[in-house]
C-alpha atoms as an extended CHARMM CRD file, in Angstrom:
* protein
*
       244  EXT
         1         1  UNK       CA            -17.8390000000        4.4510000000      -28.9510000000  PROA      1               0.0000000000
         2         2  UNK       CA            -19.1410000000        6.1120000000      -25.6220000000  PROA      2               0.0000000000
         3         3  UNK       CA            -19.9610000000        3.3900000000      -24.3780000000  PROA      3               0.0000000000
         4         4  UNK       CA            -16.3270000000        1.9070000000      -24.7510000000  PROA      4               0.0000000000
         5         5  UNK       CA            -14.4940000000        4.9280000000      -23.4790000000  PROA      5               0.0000000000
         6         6  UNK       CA            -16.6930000000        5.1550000000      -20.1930000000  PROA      6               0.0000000000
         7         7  UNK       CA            -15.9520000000        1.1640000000      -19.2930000000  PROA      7               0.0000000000
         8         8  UNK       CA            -12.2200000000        2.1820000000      -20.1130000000  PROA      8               0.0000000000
         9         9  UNK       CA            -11.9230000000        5.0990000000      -18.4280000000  PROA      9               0.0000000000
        10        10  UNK       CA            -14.4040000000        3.5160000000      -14.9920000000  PROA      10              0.0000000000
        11        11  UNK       CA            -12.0240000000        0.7250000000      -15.0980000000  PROA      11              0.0000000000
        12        12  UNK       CA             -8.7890000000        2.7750000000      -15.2410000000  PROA      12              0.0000000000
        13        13  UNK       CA             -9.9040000000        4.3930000000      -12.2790000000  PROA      13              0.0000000000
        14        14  UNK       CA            -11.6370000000        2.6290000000      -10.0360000000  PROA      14              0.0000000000
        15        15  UNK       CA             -8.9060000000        0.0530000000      -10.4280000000  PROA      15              0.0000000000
        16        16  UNK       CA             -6.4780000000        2.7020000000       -9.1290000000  PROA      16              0.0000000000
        17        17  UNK       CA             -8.3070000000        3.7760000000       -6.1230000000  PROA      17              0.0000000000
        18        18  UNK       CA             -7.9420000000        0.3930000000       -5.2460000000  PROA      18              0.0000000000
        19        19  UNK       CA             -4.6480000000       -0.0610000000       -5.7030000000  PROA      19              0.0000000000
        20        20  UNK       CA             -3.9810000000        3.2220000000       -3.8420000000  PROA      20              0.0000000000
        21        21  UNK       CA             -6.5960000000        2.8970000000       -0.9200000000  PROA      21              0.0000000000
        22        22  UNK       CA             -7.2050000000       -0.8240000000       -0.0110000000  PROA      22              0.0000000000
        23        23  UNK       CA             -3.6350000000       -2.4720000000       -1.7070000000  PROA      23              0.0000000000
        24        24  UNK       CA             -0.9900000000        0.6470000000       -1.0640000000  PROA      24              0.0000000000
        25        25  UNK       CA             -2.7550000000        2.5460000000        2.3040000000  PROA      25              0.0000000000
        26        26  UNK       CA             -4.0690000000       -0.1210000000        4.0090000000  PROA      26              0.0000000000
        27        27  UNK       CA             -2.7850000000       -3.3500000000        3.2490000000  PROA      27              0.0000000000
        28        28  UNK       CA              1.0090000000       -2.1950000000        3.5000000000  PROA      28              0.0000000000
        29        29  UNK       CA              1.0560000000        1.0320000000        5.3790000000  PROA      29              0.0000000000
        30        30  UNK       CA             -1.8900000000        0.2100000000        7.9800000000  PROA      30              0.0000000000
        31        31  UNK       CA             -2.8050000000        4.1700000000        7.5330000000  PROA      31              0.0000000000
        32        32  UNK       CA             -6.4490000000        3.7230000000        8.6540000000  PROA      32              0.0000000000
        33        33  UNK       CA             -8.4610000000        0.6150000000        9.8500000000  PROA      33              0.0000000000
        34        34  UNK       CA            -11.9660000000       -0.5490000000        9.1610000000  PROA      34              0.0000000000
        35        35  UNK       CA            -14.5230000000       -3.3780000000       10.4760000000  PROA      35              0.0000000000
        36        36  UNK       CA            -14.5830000000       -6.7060000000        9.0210000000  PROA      36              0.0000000000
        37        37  UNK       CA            -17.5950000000       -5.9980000000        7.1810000000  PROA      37              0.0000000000
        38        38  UNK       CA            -16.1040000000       -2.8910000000        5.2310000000  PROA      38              0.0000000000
        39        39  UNK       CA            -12.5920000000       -5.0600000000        4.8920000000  PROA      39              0.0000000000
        40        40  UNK       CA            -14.0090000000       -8.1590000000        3.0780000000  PROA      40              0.0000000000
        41        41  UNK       CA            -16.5360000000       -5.1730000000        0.9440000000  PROA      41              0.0000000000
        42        42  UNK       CA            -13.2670000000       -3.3560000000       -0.1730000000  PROA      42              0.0000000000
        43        43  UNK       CA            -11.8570000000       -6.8970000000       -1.2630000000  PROA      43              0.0000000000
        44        44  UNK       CA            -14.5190000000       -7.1280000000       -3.0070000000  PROA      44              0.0000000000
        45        45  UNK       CA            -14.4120000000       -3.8770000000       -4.8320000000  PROA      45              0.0000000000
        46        46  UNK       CA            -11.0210000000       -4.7410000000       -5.6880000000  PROA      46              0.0000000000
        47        47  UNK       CA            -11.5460000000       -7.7300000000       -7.0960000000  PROA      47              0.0000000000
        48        48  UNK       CA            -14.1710000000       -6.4660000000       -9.1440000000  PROA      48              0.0000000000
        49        49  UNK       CA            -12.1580000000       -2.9350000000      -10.0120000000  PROA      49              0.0000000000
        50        50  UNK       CA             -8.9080000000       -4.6180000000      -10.8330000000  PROA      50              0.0000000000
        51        51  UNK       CA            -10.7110000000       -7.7690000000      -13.2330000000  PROA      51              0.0000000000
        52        52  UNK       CA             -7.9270000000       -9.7410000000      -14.1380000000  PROA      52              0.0000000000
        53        53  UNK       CA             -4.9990000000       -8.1770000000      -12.8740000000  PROA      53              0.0000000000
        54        54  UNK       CA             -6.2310000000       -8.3490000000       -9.0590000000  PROA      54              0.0000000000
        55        55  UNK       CA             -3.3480000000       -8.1600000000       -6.9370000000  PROA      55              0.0000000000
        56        56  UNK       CA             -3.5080000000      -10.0520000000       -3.2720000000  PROA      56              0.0000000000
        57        57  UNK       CA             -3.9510000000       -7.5100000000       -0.8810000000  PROA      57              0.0000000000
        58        58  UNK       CA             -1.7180000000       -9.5700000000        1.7320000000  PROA      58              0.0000000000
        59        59  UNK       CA              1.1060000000      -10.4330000000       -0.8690000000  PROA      59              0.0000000000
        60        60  UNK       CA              1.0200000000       -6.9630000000       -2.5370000000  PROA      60              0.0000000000
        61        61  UNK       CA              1.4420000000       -5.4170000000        0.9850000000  PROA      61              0.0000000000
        62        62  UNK       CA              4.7070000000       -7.7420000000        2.0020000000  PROA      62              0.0000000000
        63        63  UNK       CA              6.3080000000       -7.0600000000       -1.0740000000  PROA      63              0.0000000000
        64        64  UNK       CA              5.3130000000       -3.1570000000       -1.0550000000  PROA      64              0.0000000000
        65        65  UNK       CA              6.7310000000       -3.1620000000        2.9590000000  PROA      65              0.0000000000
        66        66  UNK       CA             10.2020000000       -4.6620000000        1.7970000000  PROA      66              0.0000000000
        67        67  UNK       CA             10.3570000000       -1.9980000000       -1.2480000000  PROA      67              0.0000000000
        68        68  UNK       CA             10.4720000000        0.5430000000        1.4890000000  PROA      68              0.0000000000
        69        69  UNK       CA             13.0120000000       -1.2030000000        3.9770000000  PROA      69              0.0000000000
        70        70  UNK       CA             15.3910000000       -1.4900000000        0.5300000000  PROA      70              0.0000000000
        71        71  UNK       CA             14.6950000000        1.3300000000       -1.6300000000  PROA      71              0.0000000000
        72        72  UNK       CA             17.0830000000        1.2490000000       -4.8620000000  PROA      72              0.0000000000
        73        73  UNK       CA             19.6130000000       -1.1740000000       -3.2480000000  PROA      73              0.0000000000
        74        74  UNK       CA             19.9670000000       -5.0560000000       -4.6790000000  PROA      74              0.0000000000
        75        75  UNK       CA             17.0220000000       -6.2790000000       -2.3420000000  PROA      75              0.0000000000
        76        76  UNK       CA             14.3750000000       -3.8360000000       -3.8520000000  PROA      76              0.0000000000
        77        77  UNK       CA             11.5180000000       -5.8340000000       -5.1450000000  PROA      77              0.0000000000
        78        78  UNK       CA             10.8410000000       -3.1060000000       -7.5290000000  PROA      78              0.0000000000
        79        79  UNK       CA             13.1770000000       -0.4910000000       -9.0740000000  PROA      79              0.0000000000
        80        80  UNK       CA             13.9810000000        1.0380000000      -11.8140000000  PROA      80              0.0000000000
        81        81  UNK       CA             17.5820000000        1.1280000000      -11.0300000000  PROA      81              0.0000000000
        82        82  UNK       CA             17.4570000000       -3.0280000000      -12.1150000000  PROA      82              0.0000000000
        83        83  UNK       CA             15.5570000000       -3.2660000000      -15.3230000000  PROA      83              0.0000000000
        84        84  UNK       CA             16.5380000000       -1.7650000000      -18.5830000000  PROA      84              0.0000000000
        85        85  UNK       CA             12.9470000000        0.0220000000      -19.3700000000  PROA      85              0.0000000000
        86        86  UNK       CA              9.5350000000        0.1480000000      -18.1740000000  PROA      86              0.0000000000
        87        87  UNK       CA              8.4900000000       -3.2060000000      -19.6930000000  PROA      87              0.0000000000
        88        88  UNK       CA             11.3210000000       -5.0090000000      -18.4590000000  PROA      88              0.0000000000
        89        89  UNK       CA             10.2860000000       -3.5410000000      -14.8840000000  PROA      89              0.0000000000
        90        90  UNK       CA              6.6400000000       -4.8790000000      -15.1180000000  PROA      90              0.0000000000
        91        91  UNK       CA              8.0770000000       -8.5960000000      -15.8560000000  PROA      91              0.0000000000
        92        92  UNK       CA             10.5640000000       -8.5910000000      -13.4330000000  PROA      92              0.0000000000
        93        93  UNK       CA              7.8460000000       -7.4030000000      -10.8460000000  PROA      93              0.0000000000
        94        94  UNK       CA              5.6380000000       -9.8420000000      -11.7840000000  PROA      94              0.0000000000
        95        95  UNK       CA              7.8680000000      -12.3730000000      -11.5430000000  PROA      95              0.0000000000
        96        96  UNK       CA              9.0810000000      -11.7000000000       -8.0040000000  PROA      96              0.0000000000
        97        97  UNK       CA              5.1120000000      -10.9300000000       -7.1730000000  PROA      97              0.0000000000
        98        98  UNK       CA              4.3840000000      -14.2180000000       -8.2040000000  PROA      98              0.0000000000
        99        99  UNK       CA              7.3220000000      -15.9210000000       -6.1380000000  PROA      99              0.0000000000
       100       100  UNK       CA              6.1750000000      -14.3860000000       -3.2130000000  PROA      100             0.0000000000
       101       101  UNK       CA              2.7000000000      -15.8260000000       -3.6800000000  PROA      101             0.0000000000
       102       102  UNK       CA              4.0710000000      -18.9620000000       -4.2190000000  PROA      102             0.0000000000
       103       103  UNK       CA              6.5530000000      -18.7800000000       -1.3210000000  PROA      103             0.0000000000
       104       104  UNK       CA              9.7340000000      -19.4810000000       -3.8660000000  PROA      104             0.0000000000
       105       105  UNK       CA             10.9840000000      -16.2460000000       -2.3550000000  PROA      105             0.0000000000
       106       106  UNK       CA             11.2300000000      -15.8370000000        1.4910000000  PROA      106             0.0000000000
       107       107  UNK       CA             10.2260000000      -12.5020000000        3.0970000000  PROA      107             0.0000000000
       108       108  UNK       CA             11.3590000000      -11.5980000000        6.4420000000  PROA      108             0.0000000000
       109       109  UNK       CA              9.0480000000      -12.0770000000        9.4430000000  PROA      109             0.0000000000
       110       110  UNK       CA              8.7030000000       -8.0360000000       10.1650000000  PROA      110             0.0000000000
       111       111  UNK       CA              6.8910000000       -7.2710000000        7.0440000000  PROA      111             0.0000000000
       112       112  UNK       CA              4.8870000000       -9.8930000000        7.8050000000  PROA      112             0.0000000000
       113       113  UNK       CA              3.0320000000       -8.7710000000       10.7880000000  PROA      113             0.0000000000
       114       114  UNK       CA             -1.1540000000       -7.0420000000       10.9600000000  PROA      114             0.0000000000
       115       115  UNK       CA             -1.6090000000       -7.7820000000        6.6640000000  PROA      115             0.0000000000
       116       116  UNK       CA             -4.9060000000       -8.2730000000        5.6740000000  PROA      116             0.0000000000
       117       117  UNK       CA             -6.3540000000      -11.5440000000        4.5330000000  PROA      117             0.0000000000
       118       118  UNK       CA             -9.0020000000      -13.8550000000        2.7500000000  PROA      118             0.0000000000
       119       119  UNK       CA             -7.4730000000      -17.0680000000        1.8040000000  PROA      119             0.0000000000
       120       120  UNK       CA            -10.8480000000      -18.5420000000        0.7880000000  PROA      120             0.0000000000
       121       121  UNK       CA            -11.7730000000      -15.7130000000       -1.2630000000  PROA      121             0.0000000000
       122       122  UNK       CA             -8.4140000000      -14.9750000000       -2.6870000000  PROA      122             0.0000000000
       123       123  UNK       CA             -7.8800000000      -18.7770000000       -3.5230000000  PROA      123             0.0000000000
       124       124  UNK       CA            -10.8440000000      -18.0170000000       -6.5800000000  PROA      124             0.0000000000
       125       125  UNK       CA            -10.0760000000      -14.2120000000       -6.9300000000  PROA      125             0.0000000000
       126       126  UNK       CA             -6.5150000000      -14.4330000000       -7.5750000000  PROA      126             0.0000000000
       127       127  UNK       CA             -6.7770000000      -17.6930000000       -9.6610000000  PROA      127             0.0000000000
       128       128  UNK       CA             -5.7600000000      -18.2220000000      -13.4170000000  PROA      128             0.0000000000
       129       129  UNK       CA             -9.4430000000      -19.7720000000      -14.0490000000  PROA      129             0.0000000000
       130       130  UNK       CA            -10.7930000000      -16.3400000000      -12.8570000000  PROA      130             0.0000000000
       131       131  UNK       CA             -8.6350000000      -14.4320000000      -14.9950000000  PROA      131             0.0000000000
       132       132  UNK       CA             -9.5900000000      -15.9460000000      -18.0090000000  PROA      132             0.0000000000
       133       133  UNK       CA            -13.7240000000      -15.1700000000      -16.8800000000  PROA      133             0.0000000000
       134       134  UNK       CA            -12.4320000000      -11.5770000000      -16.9850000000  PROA      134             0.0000000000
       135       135  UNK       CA            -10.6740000000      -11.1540000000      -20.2170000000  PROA      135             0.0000000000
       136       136  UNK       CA            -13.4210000000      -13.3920000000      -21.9210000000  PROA      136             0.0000000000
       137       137  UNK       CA            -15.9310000000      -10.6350000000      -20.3850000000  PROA      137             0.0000000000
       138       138  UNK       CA            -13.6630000000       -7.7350000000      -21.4630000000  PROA      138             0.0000000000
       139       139  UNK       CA            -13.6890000000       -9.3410000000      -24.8990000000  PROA      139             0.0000000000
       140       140  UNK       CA            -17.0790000000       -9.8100000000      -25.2040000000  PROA      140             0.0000000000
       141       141  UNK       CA            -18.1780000000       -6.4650000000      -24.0080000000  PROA      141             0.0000000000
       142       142  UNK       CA            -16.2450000000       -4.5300000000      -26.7440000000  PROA      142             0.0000000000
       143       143  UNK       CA            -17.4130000000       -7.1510000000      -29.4400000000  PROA      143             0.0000000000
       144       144  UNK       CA            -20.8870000000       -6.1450000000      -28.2650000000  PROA      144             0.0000000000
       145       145  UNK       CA            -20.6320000000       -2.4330000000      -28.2870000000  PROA      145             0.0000000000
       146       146  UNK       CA            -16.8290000000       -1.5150000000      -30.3480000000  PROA      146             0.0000000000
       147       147  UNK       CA            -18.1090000000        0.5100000000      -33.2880000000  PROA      147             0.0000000000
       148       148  UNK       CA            -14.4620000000        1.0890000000      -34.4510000000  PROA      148             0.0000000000
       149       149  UNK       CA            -11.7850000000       -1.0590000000      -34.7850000000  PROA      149             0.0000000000
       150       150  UNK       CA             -9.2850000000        1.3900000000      -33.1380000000  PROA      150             0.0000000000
       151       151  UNK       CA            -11.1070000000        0.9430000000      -29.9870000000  PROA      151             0.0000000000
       152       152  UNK       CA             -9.5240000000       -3.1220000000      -29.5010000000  PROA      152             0.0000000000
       153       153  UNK       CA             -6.5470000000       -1.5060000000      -28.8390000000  PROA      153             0.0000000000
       154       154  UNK       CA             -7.4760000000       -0.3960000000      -25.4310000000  PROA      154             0.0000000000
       155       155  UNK       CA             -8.1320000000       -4.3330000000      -24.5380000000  PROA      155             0.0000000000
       156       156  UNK       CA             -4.7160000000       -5.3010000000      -23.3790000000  PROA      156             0.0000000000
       157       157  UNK       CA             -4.5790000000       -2.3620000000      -20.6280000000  PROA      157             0.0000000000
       158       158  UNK       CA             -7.6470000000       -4.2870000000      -19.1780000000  PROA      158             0.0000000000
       159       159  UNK       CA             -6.3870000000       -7.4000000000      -18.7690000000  PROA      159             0.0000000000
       160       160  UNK       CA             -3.0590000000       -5.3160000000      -17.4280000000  PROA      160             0.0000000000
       161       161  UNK       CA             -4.4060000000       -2.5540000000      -15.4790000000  PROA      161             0.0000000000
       162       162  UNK       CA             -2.5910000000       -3.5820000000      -12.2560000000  PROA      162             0.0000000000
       163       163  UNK       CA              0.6990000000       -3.6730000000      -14.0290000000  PROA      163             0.0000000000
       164       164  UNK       CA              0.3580000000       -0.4340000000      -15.8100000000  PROA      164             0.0000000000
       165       165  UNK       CA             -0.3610000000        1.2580000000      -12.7850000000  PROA      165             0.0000000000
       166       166  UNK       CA              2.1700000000       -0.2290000000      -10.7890000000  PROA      166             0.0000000000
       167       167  UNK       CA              4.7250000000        0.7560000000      -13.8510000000  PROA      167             0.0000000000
       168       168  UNK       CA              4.0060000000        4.5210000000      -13.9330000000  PROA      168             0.0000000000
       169       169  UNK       CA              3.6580000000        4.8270000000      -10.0890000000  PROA      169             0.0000000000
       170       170  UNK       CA              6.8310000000        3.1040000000       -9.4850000000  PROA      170             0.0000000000
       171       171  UNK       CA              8.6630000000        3.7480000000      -13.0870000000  PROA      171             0.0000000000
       172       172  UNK       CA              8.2650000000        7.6140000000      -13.7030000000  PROA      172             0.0000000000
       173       173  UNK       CA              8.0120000000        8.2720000000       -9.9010000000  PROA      173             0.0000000000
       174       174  UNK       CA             11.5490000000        7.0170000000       -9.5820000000  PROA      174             0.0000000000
       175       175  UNK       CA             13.1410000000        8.8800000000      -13.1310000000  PROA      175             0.0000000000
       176       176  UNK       CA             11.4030000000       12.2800000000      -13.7210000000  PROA      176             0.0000000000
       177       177  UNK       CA              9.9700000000       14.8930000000      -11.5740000000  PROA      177             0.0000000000
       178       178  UNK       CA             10.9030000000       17.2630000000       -8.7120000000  PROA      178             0.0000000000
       179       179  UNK       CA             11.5340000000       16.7350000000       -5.0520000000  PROA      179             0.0000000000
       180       180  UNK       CA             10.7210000000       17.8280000000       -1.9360000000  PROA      180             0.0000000000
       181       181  UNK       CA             12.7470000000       16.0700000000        0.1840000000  PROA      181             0.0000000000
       182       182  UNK       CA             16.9370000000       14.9750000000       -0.6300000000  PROA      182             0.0000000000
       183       183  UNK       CA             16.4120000000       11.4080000000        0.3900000000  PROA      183             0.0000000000
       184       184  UNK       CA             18.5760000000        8.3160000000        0.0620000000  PROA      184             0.0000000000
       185       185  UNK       CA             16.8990000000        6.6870000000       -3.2440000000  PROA      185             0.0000000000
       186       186  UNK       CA             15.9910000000        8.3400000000       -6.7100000000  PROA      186             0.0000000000
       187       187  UNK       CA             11.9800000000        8.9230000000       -5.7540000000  PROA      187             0.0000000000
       188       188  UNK       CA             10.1580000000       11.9900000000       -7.3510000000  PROA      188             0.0000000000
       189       189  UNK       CA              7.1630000000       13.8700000000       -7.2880000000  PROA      189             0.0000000000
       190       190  UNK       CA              5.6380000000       13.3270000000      -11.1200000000  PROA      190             0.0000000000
       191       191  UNK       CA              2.9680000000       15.7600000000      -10.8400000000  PROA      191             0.0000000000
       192       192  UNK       CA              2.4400000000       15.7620000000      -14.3370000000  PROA      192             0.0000000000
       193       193  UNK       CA              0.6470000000       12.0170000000      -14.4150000000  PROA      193             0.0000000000
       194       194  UNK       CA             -0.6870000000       12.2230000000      -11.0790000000  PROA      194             0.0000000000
       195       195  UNK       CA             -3.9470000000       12.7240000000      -12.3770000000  PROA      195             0.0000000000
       196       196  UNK       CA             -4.1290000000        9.1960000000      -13.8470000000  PROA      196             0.0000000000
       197       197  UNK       CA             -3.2200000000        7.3570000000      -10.7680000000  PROA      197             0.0000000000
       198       198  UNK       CA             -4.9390000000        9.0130000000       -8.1380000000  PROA      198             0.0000000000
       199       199  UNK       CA             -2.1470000000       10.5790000000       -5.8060000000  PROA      199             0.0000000000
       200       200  UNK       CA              0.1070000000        8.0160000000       -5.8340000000  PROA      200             0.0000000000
       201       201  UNK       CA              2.5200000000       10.1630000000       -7.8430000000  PROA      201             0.0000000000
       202       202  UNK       CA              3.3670000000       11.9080000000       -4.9530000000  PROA      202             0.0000000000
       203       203  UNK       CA              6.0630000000        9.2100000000       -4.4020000000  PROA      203             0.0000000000
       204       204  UNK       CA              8.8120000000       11.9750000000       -2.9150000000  PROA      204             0.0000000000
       205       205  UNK       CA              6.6080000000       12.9890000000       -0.0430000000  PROA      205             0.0000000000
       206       206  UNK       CA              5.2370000000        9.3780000000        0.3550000000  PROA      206             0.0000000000
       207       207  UNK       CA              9.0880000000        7.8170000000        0.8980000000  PROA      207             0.0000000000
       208       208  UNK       CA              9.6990000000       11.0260000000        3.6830000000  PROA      208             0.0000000000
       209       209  UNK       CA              6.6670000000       10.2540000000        5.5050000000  PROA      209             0.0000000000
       210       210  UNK       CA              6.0110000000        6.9750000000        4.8350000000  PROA      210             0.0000000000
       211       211  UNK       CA              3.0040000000        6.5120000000        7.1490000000  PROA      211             0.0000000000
       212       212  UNK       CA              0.9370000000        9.6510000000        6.3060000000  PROA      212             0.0000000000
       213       213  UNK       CA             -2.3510000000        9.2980000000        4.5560000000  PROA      213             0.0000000000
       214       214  UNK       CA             -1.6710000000       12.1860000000        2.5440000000  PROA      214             0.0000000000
       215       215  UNK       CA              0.3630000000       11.7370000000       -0.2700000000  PROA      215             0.0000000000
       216       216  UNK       CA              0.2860000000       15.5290000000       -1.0900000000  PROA      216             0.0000000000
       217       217  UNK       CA             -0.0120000000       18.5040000000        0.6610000000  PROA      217             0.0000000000
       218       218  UNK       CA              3.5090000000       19.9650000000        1.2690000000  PROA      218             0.0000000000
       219       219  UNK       CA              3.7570000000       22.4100000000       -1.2630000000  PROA      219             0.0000000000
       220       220  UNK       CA             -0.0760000000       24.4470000000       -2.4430000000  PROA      220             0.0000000000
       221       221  UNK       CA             -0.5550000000       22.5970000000       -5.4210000000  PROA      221             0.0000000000
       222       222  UNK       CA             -0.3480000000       18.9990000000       -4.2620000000  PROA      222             0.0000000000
       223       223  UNK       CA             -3.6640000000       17.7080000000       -3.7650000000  PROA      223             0.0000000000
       224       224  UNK       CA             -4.1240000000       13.9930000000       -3.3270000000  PROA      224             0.0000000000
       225       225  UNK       CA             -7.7030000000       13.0090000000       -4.5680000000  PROA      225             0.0000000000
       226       226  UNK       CA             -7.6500000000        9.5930000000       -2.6880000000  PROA      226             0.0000000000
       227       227  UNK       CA             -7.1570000000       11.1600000000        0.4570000000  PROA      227             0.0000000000
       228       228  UNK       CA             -9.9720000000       13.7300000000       -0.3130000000  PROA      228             0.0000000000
       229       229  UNK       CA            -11.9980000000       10.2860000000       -0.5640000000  PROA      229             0.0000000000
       230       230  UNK       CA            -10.6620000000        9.0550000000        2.9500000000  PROA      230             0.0000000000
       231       231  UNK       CA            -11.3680000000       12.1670000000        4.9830000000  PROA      231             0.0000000000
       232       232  UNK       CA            -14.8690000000       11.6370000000        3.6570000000  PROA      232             0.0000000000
       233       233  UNK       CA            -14.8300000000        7.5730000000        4.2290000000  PROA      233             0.0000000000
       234       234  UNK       CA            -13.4210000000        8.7380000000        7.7570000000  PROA      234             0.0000000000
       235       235  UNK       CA            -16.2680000000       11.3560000000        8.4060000000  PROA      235             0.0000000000
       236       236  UNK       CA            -18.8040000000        8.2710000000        7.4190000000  PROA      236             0.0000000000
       237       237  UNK       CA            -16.9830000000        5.9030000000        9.8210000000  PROA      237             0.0000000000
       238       238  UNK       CA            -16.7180000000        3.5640000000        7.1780000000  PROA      238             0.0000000000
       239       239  UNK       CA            -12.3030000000        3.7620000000        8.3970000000  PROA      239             0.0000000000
       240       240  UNK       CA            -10.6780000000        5.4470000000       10.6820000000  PROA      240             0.0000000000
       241       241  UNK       CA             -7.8630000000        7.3140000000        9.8860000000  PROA      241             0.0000000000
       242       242  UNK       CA             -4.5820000000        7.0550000000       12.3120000000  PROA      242             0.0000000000
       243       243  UNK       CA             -2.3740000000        9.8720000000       10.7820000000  PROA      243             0.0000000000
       244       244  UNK       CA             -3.6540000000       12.5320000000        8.6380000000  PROA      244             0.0000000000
């Protein structure tokens, strides 16, 4: 059973520091920058953190820029304001994901500009082949060491882990919690779940200051653990921070 609940729990959240750090900071904010070298590792690491949900970082970043240009009006990509519940919201964002990818859905020239990108890695990575490897490895791995059948219900957040995250960042951020800051759209501080999605949570301060690396910080309590992880990633020179 330990064995299980580790893999779960590694994959839970490794996948979301790499939604948060190399998807969310980098890819569509451009908060820090990094060498080629530590670019192509981090797609890496995301490719092998998110399984078979990865998520383009250059397609994840154009549709996360145009979210913030159109927060809660008709031309958000991804609101809670248009979908009935949180399930509805993951289809509809996966839909419009995917017709971005595919170019069915045209995207305005300024988000466009400095995203990062690896078409000949991505081309494999963000295939359908690929995600079937995955989710026959996630299978296999709790045939192998599931001692209870209760534990097979954990399998479809694997092959969904992208989604989920996306859903509670960009669901509950947007319906419950406090604020900071009176702003124009319906975005909250969830403090509550922050813990499961690694800062991102902060989704109040992050819409006021939409190009700080810090998430948290404005009131005592709100400590972002990704950017804990930059400042030390900064300190190594593995990135470089631009705005603390």
């Amino acid at each position: 059973m330990w064995i299980i609940l580790i893999f779960f729990f590694a994959h839970w959240y490794l996948s979301a520091f790499s939604q948060t750090f190399f998807l969310h900071r980098y890819a569509s904010h451009s908060m820090f920058t990094m060498n080629k070298f530590w670019e192509r590792f981090f797609y890496i690491f995301t490719y092998i953190s998110q399984g078979s949900s990865y998520l383009s970082a250059k397609y994840y970043g154009l549709m996360h820029r145009v979210h913030h240009a159109y927060t809660d009006t008709e031309k958000d990509v991804h609101s809670p304001e248009h979908s009935d519940n949180l399930f509805a919201m993951m289809w509809d964002t996966k839909n419009i994901y995917n017709r971005i990818c595919d170019g069915r859905m045209a995207v305005e020239d300024r988000f466009k500009k400095n995203l990062p990108s690896w078409e000949s890695f991505e081309k494999f990575a963000h295939s359908n082949f690929s995600r079937i490897l995955w989710g026959i490895g996630y299978i296999s791995f709790y045939i192998l060491f599931a001692e209870h059948w209760w534990l097979y219900i954990l399998l479809p957040v694997h092959f969904l882990m992208g989604p989920f995250h996306g859903v509670i960042i960009n669901w509950c951020s947007h319906k419950f919690g406090y604020r900071n800051f009176s702003l124009s759209n319906t975005s909250t501080n969830f403090l509550p779940i922050d813990f499961l999605v690694m800062g991102e949570c902060y989704h109040n301060n992050h819409h006021k200051y939409g190009a700080r690396a810090n998430f948290g910080g404005i009131r005592w309590h709100e400590i972002d653990p990704t950017y804990v992880i930059m400042k030390v990633l900064n300190r190594l020179h593995i990135i470089r921070l631009k705005v603390s």
